[in-house]
C-alpha positions as CSV (number, residue, x, y, z in Angstrom):
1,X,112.1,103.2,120.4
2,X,113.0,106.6,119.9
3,X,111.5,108.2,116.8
4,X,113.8,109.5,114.1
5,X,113.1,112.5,112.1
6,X,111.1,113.0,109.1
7,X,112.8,113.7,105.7
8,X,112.6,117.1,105.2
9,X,110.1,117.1,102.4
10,X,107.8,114.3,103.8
11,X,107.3,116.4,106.9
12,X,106.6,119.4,104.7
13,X,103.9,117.6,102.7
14,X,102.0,115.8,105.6
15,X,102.4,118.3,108.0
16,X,101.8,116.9,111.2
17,X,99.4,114.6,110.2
18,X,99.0,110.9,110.2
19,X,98.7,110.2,106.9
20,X,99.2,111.1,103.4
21,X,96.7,110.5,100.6
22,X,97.9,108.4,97.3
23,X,99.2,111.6,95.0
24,X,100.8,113.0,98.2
25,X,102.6,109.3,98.7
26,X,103.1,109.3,95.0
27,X,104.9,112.9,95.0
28,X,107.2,111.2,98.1
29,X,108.3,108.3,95.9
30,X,108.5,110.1,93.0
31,X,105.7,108.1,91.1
32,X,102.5,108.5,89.3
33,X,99.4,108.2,91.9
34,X,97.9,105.7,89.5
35,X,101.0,103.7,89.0
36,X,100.2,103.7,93.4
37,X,96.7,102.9,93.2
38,X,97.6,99.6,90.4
39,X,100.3,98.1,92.8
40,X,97.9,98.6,95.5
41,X,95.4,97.1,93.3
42,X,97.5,94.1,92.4
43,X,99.5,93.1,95.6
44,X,97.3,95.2,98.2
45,X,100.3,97.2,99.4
46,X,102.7,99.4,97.5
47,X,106.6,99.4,98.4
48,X,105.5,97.5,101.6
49,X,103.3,99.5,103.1
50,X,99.3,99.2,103.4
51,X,97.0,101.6,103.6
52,X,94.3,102.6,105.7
53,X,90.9,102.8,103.4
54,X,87.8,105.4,104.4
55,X,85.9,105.4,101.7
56,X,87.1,105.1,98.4
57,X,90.5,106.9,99.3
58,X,93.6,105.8,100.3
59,X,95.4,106.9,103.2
60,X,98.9,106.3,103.6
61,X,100.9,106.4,107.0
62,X,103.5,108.7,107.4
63,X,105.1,106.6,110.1
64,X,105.6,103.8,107.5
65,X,106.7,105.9,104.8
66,X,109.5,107.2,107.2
67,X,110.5,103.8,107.9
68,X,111.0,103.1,104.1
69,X,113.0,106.5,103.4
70,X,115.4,105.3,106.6
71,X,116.2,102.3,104.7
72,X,113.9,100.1,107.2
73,X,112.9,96.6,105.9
74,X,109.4,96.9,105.8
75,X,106.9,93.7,106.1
């Protein structure tokens, strides 16, 4: 599967790395890190995508978050 490019300012923000923590992931989506860290609370995901957990932060994967802005069905 080839990869497809990142949008511009998602690459910008996690540059090069794997993931993205929750207020970076909230900037992406335009929405409030807590309004995030609720949905994750309630459903364990937000917008269809899980995070990774170490420690008490989130960790959001930039591969996934791609896959949403490239109008993927995600789940």
């Amino acid at each position: 599967m080839p990869l497809t490019p990142l949008p511009h300012f998602l690459a910008e923000i996690a540059k090069g790395r794997g993931h993205i923590n929750t207020a970076e992931y909230g900037c992406v989506t335009s929405h409030a890190s807590q309004t995030i860290r609720k949905t994750y609370h309630l459903t364990g995901e937000c917008f269809g995508i899980r995070p990774v957990k170490v420690g008490r932060r989130l960790l959001w994967p930039v591969s996934e978050i791609a896959k949403l802005f490239n109008g993927e069905v995600l789940k």
